[in-house]
Every structure is written in C-alpha cells, then in structure tokens.
C-alpha positions as CSV (number, residue, x, y, z in Angstrom):
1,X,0.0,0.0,0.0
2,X,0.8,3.6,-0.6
3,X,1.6,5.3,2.4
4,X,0.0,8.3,2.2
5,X,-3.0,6.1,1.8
6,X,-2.6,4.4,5.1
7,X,-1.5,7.6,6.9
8,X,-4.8,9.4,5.2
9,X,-7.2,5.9,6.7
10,X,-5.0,6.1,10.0
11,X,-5.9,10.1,10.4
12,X,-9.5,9.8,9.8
13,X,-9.9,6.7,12.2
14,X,-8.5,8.8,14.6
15,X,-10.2,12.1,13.9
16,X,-13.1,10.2,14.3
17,X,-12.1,8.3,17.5
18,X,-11.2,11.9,18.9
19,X,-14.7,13.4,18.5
20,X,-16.3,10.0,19.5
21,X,-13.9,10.5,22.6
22,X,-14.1,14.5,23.1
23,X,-18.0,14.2,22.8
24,X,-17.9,11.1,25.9
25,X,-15.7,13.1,27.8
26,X,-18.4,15.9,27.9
27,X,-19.5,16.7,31.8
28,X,-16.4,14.3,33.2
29,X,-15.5,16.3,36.3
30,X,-14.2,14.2,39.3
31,X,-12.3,10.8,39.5
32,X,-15.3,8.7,39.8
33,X,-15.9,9.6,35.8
34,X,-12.6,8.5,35.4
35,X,-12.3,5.5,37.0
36,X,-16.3,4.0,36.4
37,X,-17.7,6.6,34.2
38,X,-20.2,7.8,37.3
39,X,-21.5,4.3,36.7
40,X,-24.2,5.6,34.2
41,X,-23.3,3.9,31.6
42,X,-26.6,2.0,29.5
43,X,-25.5,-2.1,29.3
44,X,-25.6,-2.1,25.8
45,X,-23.3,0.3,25.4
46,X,-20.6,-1.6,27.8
47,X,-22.0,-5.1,26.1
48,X,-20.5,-3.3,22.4
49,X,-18.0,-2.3,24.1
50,X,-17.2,-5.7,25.8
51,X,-16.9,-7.8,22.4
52,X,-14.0,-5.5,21.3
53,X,-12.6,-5.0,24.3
54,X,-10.4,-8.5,25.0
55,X,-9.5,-7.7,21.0
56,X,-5.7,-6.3,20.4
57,X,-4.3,-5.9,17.2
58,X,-2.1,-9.2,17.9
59,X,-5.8,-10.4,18.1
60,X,-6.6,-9.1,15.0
61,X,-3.8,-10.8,13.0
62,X,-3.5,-13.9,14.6
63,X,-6.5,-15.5,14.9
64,X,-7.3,-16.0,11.0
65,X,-3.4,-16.6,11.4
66,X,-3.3,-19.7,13.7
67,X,-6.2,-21.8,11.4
68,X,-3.5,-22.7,9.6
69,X,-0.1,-23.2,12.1
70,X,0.1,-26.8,13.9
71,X,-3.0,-28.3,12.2
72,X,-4.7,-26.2,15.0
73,X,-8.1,-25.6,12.5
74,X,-10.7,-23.8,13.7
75,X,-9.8,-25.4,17.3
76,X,-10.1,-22.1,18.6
77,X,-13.6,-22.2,18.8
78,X,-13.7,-25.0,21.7
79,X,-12.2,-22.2,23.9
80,X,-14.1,-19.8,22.5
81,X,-17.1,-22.0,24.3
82,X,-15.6,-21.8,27.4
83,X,-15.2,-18.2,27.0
84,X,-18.9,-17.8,27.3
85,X,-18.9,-20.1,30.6
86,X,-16.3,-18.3,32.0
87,X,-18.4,-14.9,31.0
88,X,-21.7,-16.9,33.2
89,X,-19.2,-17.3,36.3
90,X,-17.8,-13.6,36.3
91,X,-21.8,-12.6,36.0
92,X,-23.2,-15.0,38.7
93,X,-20.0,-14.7,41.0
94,X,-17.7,-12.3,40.9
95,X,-20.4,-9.2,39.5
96,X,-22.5,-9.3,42.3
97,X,-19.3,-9.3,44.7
98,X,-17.7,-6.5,43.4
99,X,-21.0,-4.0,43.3
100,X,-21.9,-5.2,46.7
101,X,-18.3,-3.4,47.7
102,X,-18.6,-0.4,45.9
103,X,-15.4,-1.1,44.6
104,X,-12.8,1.1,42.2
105,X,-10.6,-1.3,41.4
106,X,-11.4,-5.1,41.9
107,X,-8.3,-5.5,43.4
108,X,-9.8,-3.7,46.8
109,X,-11.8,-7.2,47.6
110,X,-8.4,-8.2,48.5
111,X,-7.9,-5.9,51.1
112,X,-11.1,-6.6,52.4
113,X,-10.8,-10.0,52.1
114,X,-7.3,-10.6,53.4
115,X,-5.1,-7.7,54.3
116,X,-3.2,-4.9,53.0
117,X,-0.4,-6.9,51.6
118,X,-2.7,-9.0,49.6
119,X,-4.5,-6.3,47.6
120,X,-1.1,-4.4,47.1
121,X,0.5,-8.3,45.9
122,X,-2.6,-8.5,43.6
123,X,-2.4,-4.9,42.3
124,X,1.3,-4.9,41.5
125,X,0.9,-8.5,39.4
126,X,-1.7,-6.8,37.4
127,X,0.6,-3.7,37.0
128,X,3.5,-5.9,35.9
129,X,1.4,-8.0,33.6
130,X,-0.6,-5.1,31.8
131,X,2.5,-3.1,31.6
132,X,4.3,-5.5,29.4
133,X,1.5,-7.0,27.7
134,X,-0.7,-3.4,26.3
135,X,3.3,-2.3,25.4
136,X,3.9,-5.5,23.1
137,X,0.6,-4.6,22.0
138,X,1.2,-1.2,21.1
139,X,4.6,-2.4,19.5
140,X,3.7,-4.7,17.1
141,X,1.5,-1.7,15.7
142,X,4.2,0.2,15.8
143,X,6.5,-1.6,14.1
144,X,3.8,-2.6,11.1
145,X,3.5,1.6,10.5
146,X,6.9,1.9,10.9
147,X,7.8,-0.6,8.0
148,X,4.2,1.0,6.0
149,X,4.5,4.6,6.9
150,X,7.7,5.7,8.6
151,X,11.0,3.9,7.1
152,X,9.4,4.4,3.6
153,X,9.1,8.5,4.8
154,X,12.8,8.2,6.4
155,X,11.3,8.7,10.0
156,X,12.6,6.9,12.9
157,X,11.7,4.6,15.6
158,X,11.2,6.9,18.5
159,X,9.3,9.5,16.6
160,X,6.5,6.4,15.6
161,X,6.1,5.5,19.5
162,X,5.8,9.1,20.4
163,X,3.5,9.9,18.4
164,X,1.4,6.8,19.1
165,X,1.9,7.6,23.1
166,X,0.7,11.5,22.4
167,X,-2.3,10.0,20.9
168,X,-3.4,7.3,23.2
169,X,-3.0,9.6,26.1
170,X,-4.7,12.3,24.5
171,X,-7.8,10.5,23.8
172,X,-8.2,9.1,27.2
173,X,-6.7,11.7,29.5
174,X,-9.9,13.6,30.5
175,X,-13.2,11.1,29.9
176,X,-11.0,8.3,31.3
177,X,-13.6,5.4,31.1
178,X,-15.8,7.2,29.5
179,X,-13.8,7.9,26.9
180,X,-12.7,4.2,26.6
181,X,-16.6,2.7,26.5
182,X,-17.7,4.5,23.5
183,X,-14.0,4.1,21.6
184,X,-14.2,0.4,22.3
185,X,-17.7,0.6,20.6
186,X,-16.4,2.2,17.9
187,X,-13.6,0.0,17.6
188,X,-16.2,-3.0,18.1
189,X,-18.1,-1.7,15.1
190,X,-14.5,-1.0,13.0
191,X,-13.7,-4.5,13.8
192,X,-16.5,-6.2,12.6
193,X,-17.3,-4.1,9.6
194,X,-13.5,-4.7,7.9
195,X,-13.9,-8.4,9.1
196,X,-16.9,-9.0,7.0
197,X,-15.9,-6.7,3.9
198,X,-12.4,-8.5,3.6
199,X,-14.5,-11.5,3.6
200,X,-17.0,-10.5,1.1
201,X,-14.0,-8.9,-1.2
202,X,-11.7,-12.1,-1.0
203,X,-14.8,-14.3,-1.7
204,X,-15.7,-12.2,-4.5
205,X,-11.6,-12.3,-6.1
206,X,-12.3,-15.8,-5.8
207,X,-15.3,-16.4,-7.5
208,X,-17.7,-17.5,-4.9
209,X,-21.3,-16.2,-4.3
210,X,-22.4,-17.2,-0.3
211,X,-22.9,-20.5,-1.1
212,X,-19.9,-21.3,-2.7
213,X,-18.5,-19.2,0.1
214,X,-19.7,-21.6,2.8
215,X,-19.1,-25.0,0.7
216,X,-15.1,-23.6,0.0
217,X,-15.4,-22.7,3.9
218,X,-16.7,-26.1,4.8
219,X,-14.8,-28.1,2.8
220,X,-11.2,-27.3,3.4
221,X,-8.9,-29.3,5.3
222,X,-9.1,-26.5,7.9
223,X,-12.4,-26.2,8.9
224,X,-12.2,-29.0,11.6
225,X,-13.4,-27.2,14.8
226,X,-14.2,-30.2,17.3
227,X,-11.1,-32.7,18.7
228,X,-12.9,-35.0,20.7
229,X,-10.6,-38.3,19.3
230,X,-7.1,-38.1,21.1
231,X,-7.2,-36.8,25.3
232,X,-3.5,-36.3,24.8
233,X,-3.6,-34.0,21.8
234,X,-2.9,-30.6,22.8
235,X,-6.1,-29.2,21.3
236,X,-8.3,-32.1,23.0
237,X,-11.9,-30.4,23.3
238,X,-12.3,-30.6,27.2
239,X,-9.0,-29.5,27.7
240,X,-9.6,-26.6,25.4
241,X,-13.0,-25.7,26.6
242,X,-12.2,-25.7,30.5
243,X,-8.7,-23.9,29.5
244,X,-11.4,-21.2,27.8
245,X,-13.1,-21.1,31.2
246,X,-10.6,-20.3,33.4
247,X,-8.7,-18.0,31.1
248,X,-11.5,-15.3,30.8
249,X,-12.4,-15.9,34.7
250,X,-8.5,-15.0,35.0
251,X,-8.3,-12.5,32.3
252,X,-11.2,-11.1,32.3
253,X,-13.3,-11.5,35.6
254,X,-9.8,-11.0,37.8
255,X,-8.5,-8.1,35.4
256,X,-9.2,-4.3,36.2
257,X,-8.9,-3.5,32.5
258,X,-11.8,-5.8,31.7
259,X,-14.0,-5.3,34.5
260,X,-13.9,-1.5,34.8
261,X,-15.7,-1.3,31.8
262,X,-18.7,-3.5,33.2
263,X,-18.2,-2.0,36.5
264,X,-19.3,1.5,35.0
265,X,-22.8,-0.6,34.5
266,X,-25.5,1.3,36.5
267,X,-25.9,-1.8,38.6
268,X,-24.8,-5.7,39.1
269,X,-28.4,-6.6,36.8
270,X,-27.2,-4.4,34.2
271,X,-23.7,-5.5,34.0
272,X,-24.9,-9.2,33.8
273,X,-26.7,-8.8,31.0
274,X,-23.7,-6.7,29.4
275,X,-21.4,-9.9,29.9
276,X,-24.2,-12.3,29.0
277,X,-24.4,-10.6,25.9
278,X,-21.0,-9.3,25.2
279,X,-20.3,-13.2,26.0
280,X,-22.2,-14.8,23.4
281,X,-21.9,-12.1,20.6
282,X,-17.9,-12.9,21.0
283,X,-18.9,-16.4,19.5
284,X,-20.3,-15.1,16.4
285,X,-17.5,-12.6,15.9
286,X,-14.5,-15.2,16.4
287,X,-16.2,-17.4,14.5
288,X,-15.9,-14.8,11.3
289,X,-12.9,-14.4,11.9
290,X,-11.6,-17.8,11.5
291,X,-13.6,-18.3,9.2
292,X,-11.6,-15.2,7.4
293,X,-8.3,-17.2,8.0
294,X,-9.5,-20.4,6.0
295,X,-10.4,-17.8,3.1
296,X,-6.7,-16.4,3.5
297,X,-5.0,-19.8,3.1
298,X,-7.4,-20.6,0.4
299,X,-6.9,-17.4,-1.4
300,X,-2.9,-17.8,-0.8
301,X,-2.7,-21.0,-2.0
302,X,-3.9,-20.2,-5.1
303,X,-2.2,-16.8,-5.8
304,X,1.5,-18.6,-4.6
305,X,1.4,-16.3,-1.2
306,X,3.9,-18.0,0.9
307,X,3.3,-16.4,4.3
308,X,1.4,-18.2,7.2
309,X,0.8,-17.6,10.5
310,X,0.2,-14.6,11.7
311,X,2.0,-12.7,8.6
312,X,-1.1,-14.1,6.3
313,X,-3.5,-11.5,6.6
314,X,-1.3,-8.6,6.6
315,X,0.7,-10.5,3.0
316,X,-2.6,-11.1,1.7
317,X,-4.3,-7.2,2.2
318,X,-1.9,-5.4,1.4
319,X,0.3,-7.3,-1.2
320,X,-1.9,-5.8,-3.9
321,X,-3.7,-9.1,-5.1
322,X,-6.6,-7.5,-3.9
323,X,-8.4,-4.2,-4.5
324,X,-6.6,-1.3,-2.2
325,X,-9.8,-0.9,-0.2
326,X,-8.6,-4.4,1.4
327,X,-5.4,-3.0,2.7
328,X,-7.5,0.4,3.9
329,X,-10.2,-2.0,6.0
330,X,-6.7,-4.0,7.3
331,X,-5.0,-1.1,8.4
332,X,-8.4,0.5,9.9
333,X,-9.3,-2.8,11.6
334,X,-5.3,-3.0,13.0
335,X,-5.0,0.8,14.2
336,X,-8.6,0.5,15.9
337,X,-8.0,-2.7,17.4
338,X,-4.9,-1.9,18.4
339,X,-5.2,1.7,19.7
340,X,-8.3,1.3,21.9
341,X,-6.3,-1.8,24.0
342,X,-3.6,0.5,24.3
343,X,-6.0,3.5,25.9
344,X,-8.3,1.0,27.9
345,X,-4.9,-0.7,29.5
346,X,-3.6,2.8,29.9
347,X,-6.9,4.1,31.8
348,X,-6.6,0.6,33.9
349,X,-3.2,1.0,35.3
350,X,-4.0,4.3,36.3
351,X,-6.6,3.3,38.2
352,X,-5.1,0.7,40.3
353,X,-2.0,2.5,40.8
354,X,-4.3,5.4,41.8
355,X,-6.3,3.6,43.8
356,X,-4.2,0.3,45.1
357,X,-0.5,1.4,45.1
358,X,-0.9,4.9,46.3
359,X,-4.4,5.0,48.1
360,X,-7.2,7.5,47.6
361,X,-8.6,7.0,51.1
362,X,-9.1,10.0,52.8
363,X,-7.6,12.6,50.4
364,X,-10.1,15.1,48.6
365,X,-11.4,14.8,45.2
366,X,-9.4,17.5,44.4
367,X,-6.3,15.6,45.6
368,X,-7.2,12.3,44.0
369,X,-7.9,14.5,41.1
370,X,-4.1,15.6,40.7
371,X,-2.5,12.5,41.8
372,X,-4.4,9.9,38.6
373,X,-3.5,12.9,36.2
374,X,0.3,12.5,37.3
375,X,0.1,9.0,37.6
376,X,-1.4,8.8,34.1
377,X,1.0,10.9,32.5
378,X,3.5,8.3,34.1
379,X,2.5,5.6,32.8
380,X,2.1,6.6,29.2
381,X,5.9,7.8,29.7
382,X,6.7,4.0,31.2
383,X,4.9,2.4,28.0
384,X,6.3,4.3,25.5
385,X,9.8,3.5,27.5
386,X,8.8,-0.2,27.2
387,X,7.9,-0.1,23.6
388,X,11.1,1.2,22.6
389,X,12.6,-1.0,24.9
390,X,11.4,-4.2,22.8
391,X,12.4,-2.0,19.8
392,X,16.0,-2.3,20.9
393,X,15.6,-6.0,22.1
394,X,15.4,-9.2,20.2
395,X,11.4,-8.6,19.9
396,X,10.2,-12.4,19.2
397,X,11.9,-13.7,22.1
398,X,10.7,-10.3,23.8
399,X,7.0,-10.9,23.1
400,X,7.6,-15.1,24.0
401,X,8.7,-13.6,27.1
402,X,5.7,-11.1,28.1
403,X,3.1,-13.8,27.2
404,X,4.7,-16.4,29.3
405,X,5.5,-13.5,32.5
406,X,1.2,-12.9,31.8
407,X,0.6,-16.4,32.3
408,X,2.8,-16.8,35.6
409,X,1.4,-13.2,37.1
410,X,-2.0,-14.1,36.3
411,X,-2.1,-17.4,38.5
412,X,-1.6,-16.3,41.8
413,X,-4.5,-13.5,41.4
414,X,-6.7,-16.4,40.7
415,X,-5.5,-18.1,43.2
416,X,-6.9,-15.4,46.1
417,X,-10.1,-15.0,44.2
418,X,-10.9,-18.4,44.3
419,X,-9.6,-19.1,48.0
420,X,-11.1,-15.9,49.3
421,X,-14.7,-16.7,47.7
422,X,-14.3,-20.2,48.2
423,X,-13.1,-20.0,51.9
424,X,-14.1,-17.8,54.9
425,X,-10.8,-18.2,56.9
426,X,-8.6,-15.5,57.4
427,X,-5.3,-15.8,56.2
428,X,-1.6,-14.3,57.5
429,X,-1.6,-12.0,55.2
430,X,2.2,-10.5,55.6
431,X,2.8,-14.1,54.2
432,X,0.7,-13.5,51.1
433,X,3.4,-11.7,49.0
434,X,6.0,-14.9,49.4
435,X,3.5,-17.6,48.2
436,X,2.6,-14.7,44.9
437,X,6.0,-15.5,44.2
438,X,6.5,-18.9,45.1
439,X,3.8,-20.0,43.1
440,X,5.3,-19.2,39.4
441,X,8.6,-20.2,40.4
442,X,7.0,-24.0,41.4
443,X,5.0,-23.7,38.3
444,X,8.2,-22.8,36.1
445,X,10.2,-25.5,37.9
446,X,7.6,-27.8,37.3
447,X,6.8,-26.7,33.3
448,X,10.7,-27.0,32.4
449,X,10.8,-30.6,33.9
450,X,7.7,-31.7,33.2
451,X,8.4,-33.9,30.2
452,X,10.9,-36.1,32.7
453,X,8.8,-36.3,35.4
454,X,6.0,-36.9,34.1
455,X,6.5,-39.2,31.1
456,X,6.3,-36.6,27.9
457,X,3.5,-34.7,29.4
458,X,4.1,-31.0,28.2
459,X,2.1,-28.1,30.3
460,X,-0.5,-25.6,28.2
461,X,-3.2,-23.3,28.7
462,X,-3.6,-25.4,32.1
463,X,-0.7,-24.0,33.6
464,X,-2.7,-21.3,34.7
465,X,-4.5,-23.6,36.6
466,X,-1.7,-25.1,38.6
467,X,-0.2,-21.7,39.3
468,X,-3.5,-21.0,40.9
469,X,-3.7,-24.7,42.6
470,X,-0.3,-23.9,44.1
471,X,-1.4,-21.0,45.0
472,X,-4.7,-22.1,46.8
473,X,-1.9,-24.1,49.0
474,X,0.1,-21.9,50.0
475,X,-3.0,-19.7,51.4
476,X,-4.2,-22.8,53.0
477,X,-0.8,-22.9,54.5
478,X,-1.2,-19.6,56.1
479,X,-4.7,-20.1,57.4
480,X,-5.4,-18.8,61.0
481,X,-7.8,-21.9,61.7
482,X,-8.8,-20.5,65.5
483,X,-9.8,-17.1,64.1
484,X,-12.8,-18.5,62.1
C-alpha cells in the first residue's frame, strides 16, 4: 500500500475516535468519571463495548493466522465456548461481589478480604502483567507503521512510539472510562465491519457467491473445529473448553482493565446482562474471523502467497492481489484494534495504581484528582519507555517472554479470588506476598521438567491452573484456623 494512503485511513480513524472521545468526555469532572464513568453507563453500550474490548491488534492478526499453524483448524472455537462459561461465572459470582463493595478497582476485595499486603500483591501482578503486555501490543502496531509509513518516509523509531503515546493519552486523559466505552464501541463496530468486507471482497476475487463461500469454507482441510478423538492432543476439546473457562475468569473477571468497563454498568443486573451478551456475541464474531483465515490460506494457495501464520492476513491485504480498499479495511481494523487496547490498558493502570498502590482513602477529590492525572502521564511515559525498549531488544523472544510472564502473574490473582470466595478463613496476610512469588517459580520448575517427570506430558493453557492450585496451598498454608 501507498503510504500516504494508510496515513490518510489512520488520520480519519483517529479524527473520528477523537470526536467519538471529546464528545464522551463531555461533563467528566471528578475521579469517579474516570475511573467508572459515574457508573451511568446504558448495558448495551458496555456489552459493544465488551466484544471488542479482549481484542488487540495481535488479536486481529492472529487469529485468522493460527487456522493454519500446527493443524490447530478452527480449534479455537472450543475455547471460544468456554469463553462464554467463564463470562456466566464472572456474571453470577464475581459481579454481584464487586457491586456489593462499591469497589474502584477489583483489586480492593483483597484488602477486604485478606489484608493490605494482599490487595497491594494483587495490584502490582496486574501492573507488571498489563505493563508489558498493552506495550507488546502497542509495539507490534508500531513496528507494522513503521515498515508502512515511517522507514518508507525516512522517520525513525522513537518518533512512531511518540507519536502513538501523544495519541493514546490524548484520547483518554480527561473522559478516562468514559472515553474508553464508546472508543471500544467504535472500535467493536471498525472491527467487525473490515472483518466482513475483507471477507465478502476475498470471496468475491475468488469467484464464490455465499454458497460457494460456505461450501469452500466447509470443505477445506481447515475447517475441523471439534477434537474430541485423542485426550493427549494438545487441542483435546475438554482441555480446550475448561482452558477457555478459566482464562476469561482469570483475564477477564480478575482483570481491572476488563472489568472496569462493566463496573461503569448502573448496577450488578445491568452488567450481567452486558457480559451475557458481550459473552455470546464474541462467538459469532471469532467465528468470522476464523472463518476469514480459511479464506486467506485458500486465497494464498492459489495466488502462490507463501506467508502463514500470523504474517497471512497482513501478505494477503496489502500485497496488492486484492483491491486497495482491502489494505485500507486492514489497516483501519489494526489501528482500531490496536489503539483502543492500548488506551483502555492505559486508563486501567491508572486506576489501580491510583487507587491500590498509592491509596485515595481520605484525600479530597481534588487531591485524588491531581494524583491519577500525574500517575497517568506516568504511565504513558513508562509504555512508550517499554515499547522502545522491545524496539531495541530481540522482539520475538521479547513478546515469548511477556506472554509467558502474563501467564505466571495471572495465577496467583486467581488463586486469592478463588480461596477468598471459596473459603471464609482469614489468612496471614504478611505471608501472602512470598506464596505470589512462590507460586510461578514451582509452576516454572515444574513446566521446564515436566516432560521427565512426568513421562512426555508437556504443560498448556492449564498451567494457569496449577499456578492457581499452588497457589490455593500456599493460602491454605497460612490459614489462622482458631480465628474462624
């Protein structure tokens, strides 16, 4: 693509995404718009919202990617069910908890629950985890401008995270979560919309009217989508579907980027039937876009595009096989995707490092005011730091690296959530912080010998599941049994 064109779809996306965002922002005074949106936001809104939001630009590419990497299919969609289980439990369980404690960040049960040390263990795990992970996010964007737009204009690095910091903070520095709800819808809307028209414009290339679009679909060796024949294969349906489970309870449910969008609901009814929704609208959504990725191989295969992975959708819209309005919808589906993660995770960690790290108890809203927009402009100086940080790095063993740290930080939150609703018993909680780190390190010990001691068996998704196991122990460990 040309790349004036991309910097001419890039500009209007966000001129739009800056009106969308300056006309939400309208009436934010205090905090509490920041950090919940004064809770008035209408469910369907958040619901919208809620489809896009788990949705990154690594997302984006990836997922039509993987359909054909490993013989994985459309495999996906076994977790994808879980998802929607795991969306019931955070509804059911955790919602109603949360609004019951008039909570900020989700991250205060913990206190309540267990101690000081606990919610500040579980805040800074999220910190460390959303750090990394919304900056490899905003990287990978980065570095597809950079070789689009910037080397081909003779404009460096630095400038291209700047620039990309300037405008995430700008569009979310005053409406906060407001702000972030109606982006995320717009991005939702983005999404979807250059989802279906690369679909309709690849099908068309190829010949096929909607019938011969779902028979090609059907038909090809990588439409397979249930793996119910070997419990030892990696994508085994009942390990996929409870892994699906537990990761949105963890990633979602136990996340304050996630829930403080469902948490600006008006109350716990109304952000049920956001995540009911948003929960079974997803299905629908990731099922088009795998659905996009047997097209791309399909289409690849028979223009001799070599790429696979997650390099296939980018090759294929943008390699000029198809007509430029593909490689506008790509670029408008990436940049939205991509951009509203980045300002939601942004918003997030300046909540809980607002609210859990430094405290807002007993200051003014003035003072609490002052301190987010500090803390704020902190942490989009710490991101872009990061960014250019991977920039510098080796960035595929950097990005191995973040996704793997997620995994491990994301355990031991789990962990307390479950044995805090689970269990009434107080805990020791100075102790908490040692078993949050304890935990991974078993876990890692455990996943790099696993194959010896075990005879082959190689940890997955379900690692998550130990970390939180071991973690459950360790809290059991540290149980005050006479103070019932």
């Amino acid at each position: 693509m040309n790349p004036i064109a991309i910097i001419l779809t890039v500009a209007a996306y966000f001129a739009v995404m800056f009106l969308v965002s300056w006309i939400a922002a309208r009436g934010a005074r205090g905090a509490g718009d920041f950090f919940n949106g004064g809770r008035k936001a209408p469910w369907w809104v958040v619901a919208i919202a809620m489809i896009g939001a788990p949705m990154s630009g690594v997302t984006y590419v990836s997922v039509p990617g993987m359909v054909g990497v490993g013989g994985a299919a459309m495999s996906y969609m076994q977790m994808v069910l879980g998802f929607f289980v795991g969306y019931l439990v955070i509804a059911f369980v955790l919602t109603p908890v949360f609004f019951r404690m008039n909570m900020v960040s989700i991250y205060q049960y913990l206190d309540e629950r267990f101690g000081v040390s606990s919610h500040k263990t579980g805040a800074w795990l999220f910190f460390l985890s959303k750090i990394l992970g919304a900056a490899v996010r905003l990287f990978l964007v980065c570095v597809t401008l950079q070789l689009m737009v910037f080397t081909p204009l003779g404009l460096p690095f630095a400038l291209n995270v700047l620039l990309s910091m300037l405008i995430v903070l700008g569009y979310t520095f005053r409406g906060g979560m407001k702000s972030i709800l109606w982006t995320d819808t717009l991005k939702t809307v983005c999404m979807i919309v250059s989802i279906v028209l690369a679909i309709v414009f690849i099908a068309r290339d190829m010949g096929l009217d909607f019938g011969g679009l779902v028979k090609a679909v059907r038909g090809s060796e990588y439409s397979k989508v249930f793996f119910f024949d070997d419990p030892n294969h990696p994508k085994y349906f009942w390990k996929q579907f409870l892994a699906g489970i537990f990761t949105v309870i963890a990633m979602t449910g136990l996340d304050q980027d996630m829930m403080q969008r469902t948490l600006s609901s008006r109350n716990a009814r109304d952000s049920r039937k956001n995540l009911i929704t948003s929960g079974l609208m997803q299905i629908p959504v990731i099922f088009l876009f795998l659905c996009l990725g047997v097209l791309l191989y399909l289409f690849a295969a028979q223009k001799g595009i070599p790429q696979t992975g997650d390099l296939i959708f980018p090759a294929v819209a943008t390699g000029g096989s198809l007509p430029a309005v593909v490689g506008v919808l790509f670029v408008l589906g990436l940049v939205s995707c991509a951009f509203s993660a980045g300002g939601s995770a942004l918003t997030a960690l300046t909540t809980s490092f607002t609210a859990d790290i430094i405290g807002t108890e007993g200051k003014t809203e003035e003072a609490v005011t002052a301190t987010r927009k500090k803390v704020h402009l902190g942490m989009a100086v710490l991101m872009g730091v990061v960014i250019y940080g991977f920039y510098l790095l080796d960035t595929q063993s950097a990005i191995d690296a973040v996704y793997k740290l997620a995994s491990y930080t994301y355990g031991p939150i789990l962990g307390m959530f479950v044995f805090g609703l689970a269990c009434k018993k107080k805990v020791r909680d100075k102790w908490v912080p040692l078993v949050a780190v304890l935990s991974p390190v078993l876990c890692y010990i455990l996943q790099t010998h696993s194959e010896q001691w075990l005879g082959g068996y190689q940890f997955g998704y379900e690692l998550l599941l130990v970390n939180a196991l071991l973690t459950v122990a360790g809290l059991v460990l540290l149980t005050r049994w006479r103070s019932a």
